[in-house]
Structure formats: C-alpha cells, structure tokens
N, C-alpha and C positions, 0 to 999 in steps of 0.2 A: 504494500500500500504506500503511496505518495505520503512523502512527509520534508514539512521544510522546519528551517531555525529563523524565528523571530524574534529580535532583541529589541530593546530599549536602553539608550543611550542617554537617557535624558527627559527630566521628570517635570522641570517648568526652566520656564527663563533665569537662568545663572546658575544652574546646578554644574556638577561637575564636568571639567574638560577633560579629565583623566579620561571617565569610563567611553565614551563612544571610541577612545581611541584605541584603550584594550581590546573593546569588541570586534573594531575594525582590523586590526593587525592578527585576531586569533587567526582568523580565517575560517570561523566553525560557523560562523552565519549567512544566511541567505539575504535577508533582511537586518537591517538597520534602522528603528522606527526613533523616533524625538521627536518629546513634545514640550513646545516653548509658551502654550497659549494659555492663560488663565480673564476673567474677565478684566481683572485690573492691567492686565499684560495687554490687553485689547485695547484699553481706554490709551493707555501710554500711547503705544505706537502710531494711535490715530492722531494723537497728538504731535507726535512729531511730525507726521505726515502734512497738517495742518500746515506745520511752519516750512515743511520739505517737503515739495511729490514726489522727491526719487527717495525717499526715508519711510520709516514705516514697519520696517521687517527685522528679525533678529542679527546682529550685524556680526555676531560671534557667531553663528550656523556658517555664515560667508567664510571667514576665517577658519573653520573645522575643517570645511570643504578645499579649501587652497594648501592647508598642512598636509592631507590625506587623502588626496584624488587619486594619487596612483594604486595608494594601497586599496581602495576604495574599486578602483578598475581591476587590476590584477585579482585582486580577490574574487569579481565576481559579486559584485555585493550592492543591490539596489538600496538607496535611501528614501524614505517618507517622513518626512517633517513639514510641520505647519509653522515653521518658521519665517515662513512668507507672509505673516501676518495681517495686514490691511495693502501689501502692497507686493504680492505675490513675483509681477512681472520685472518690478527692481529688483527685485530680490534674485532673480531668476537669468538675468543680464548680468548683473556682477559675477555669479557664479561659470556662466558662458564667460565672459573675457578672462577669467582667471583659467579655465581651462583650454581656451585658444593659445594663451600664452606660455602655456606648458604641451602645446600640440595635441592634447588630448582632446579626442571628436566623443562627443555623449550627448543626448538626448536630454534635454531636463522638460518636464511636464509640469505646467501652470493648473490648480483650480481654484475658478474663482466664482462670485455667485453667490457670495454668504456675505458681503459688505452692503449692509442695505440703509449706510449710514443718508445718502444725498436721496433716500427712497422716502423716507421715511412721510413727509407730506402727503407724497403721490399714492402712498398707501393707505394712507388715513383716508385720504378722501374716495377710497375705493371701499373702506367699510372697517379698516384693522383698526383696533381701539386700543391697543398697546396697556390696558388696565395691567395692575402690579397680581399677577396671578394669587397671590396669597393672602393681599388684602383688599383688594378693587380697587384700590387708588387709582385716581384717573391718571395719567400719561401727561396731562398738561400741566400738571403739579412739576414734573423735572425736565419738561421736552426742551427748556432752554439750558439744562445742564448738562446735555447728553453730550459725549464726546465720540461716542463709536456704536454701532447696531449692529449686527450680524444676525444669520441665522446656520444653522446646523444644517452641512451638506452632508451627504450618506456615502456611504463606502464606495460606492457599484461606479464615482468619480478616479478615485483611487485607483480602482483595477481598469477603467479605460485607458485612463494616462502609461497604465505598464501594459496593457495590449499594443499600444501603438509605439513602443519599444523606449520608453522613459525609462532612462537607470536613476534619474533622480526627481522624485514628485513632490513639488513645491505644494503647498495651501494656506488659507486662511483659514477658518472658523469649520475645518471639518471635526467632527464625532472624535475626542480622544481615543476610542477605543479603534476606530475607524482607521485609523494609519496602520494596525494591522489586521483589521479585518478586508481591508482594499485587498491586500495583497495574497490573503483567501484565494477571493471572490476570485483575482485572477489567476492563480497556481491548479484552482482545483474546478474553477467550474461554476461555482455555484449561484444561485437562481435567485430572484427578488423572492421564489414562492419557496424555497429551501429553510424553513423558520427555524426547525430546528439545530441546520448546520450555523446559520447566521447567528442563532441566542448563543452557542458553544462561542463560536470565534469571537463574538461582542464580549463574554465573561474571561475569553482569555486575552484579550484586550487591555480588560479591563485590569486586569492584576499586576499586568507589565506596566503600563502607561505613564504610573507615575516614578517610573526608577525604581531606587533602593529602596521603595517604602515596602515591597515585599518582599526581598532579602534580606530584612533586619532592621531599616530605618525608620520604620512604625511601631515598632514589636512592644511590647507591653513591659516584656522581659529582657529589656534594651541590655540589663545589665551581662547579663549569660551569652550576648552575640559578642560571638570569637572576631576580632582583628577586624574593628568598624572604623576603621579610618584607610582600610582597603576594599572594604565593603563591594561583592560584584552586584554588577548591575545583571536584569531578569534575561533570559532566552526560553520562551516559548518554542519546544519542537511537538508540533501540528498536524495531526491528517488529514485524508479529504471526509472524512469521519466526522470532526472536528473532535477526537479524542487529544487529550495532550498534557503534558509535563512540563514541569518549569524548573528549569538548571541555572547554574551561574558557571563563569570559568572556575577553571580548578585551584587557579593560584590568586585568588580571592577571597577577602573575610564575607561576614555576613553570613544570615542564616535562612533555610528556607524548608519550613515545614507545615504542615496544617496549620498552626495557630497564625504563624508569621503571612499566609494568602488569606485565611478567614477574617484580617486584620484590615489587610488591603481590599477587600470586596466588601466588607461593612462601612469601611470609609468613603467609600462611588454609592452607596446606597439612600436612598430615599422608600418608595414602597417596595420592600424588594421582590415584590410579586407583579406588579406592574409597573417596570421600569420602560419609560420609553425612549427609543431610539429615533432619527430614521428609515433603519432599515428592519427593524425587527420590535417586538414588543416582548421582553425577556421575564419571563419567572423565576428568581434568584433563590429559590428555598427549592429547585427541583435539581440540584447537582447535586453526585459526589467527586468526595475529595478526598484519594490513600496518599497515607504516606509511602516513599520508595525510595532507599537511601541509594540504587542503584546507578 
C-alpha cells in the first residue's frame, strides 16, 4: 500500500529555524508542511502590506528557501507553506529570483482567494452580515478596525497546485490542517465524497501543524521530556487508507506518545464531534490511538 512522510517544520510565525532544516537535510520526507499563519499573524502582515504591496508574506520562509533549495531539490522534497500570507504572488517572485540565480528551474504554485479584505462592502451588500458568531454583535461595531479578512480555502487547492507539477505551494489563509491534507488529496486520489479518508488526513493534520507541541512542547509532563531544547519536530507516515503514525528523527529530544497527541488534538478542538472544515465535517471522539514504540 502507498504511503508517504509528512513533516512539519514549523508551528507559527518565529518558531524554530533549526527544525525545517533537520527535516530537510534527513532526507526521510516526502513533504515539508509550515505553518506561519495565526489571526494576529494575518492582521500584521496586512499591515505591512498596507504601507508595502510587495510586503505582506513571511520574509524568513524567503530566507529558509535561498539557505536550502538544493537540499530541498536533490532531496526530492515538495514544500507547503502558507507563508504567503496576504501576498502570496510577492512572496512567490522572490522565491523564483532566488532560485534563477542559483540556476535552479522549479515550479512554485500560488493560492489565492481567501483575502476578502477590499471585498468586504461588496459582500455586505450582497446579504453577508459579518455578526460576531458567539455573541451577535453587529460587524459595524469594529468594520472601521479591521485590518485583514480572509476566508478558509480547502485542500483539493493544494493538490491542484502539485498536479500541475509545483515543488513548492505558496498560500494565504488555507485550513492549517490542509497543507497536509493537499498533499493526500494529491498522492492518493482522493475525492471531495471520500469523508472518511478526508476526517483521517484532516486529524493527522491536525497533530502535526502546530510543530513540537506534539512531541513534547504541550505535554502536561513537560518535566519527564528527554532533551527539549532539541526537541524533533512531527513526521506523519500516511496511507491511501488514511491509517498513520507519527515519528520524529532519531537524533532528536522530545516525546511522542498517547498523552503527548491526545494533548495536541484537544488543543485544535472546539465540539469535537462537529468540527468543521472545508473539506470535510470531522467527528473527533471516533479515532483510535496505540501506542508503538516501533
């Protein structure tokens, strides 16, 4: 049975430069997923963008990418990061001139479609009322505070960008879980009506996404994780099953066992029975989880 390695390199904006680059250099991954984007990280960037239209995007993702492109090629190793943040296409021309000037020919794929900041009138007056979902408030209470809007693009973007032969897929405001659920969608196949392959891939997403918070950096029993200031960062190896297991390199601290993922999937949670996505509407009390020190 088909099975790939998905890693996570990166947990939000300014997490460690170390880890994407040990996982780069292993050579034990197929993918490379980081994630830079939180809402506060959205407002920023819009911000800068405001005062710069070529600004906007994580400017250290640019810099990973000009350190590590060869290893990055040679390896064999596609990138997904939404460090493209409110300005996916800047972001995405820097990364081309840096790799023209190292002779390296690659493919980088843009998605965009989730900035709906210059929309936001033109929606209102189509019917969207933007109320505070938890407590009604009306939208016109902060519509002059707003700095950034987005909306949540779905996976099935991800795996077009690597159908049409992207080794590295730029985005804004897609699904954190969704930078390796793309990469699913495109390895194995699978179908907007596949729910149940989609809820697996969306939960194993989800574990990885934020970094070392499932190897050790959430863990309850902070004090008992062996050698956290080497802490590895997650690899997801995945079937077209969506059966899977979660590893770190070998010459890495950090810990990963039932309590250390039940940690990380309670902290992504809200109803964990109706959690929704774009692409799938997940029931989080219907998994298990062995342990396998294998």
């Amino acid at each position: 049975m088909k099975q790939i390695n998905i890693a996570n390199g990166q947990g939000f904006w300014g997490d460690s430069i170390d880890a994407p680059v040990k996982l780069i250099k292993s050579g034990k991954i197929d993918y490379l997923t980081l994630d830079y984007l939180a809402e506060v990280t959205m407002s920023i960037m819009q911000s800068q963008k405001l005062k710069d239209p070529e600004m906007g995007y994580a400017r250290d993702f640019v810099q990973l990418i000009k350190n590590n492109i060869s290893d990055i090629v040679n390896n064999n190793i596609k990138v997904i990061a939404n460090a493209g943040g409110v300005n996916p296409k800047a972001c995405s021309q820097k990364i081309l001139e840096i790799c023209k000037k190292q002779n390296i020919d690659i493919k980088v794929g843009i998605i965009e479609g989730d900035d709906i900041f210059s929309d936001i009138d033109s929606l209102m007056q189509l019917g969207a009322d933007f109320k505070n979902m938890d407590t009604g408030e009306e939208f016109s209470k902060i519509k002059d505070k707003v700095y950034s809007a987005n909306v949540y693009i779905d996976s099935f973007n991800v795996s077009k960008a690597l159908d049409l032969g992207a080794q590295i897929v730029l985005s804004g405001r897609i699904t954190d879980p969704g930078l390796a659920v793309g990469p699913m969608i495109h390895e194995f196949g699978w179908s907007q009506n596949d729910y149940n392959l989609l809820a697996g891939g969306t939960l194993a997403g989800h574990i990885i996404e934020c970094g070392a918070q499932c190897t050790g950096g959430n863990y309850t029993n902070w004090k008992n994780v062996p050698d956290l200031s080497n802490i590895g960062y997650p690899i997801i190896k995945i079937d077209e099953k969506a059966a899977f297991s979660v590893y770190k390199l070998s010459n890495t601290g950090g810990i990963i066992n039932r309590e250390s993922i039940s940690e990380q999937i309670l902290y992504e949670m809200g109803d964990p029975k109706n959690y929704i996505s774009p692409d799938v509407k997940v029931d989080f009390t219907s998994f298990s989880i062995n342990d396998n020190n294998d």
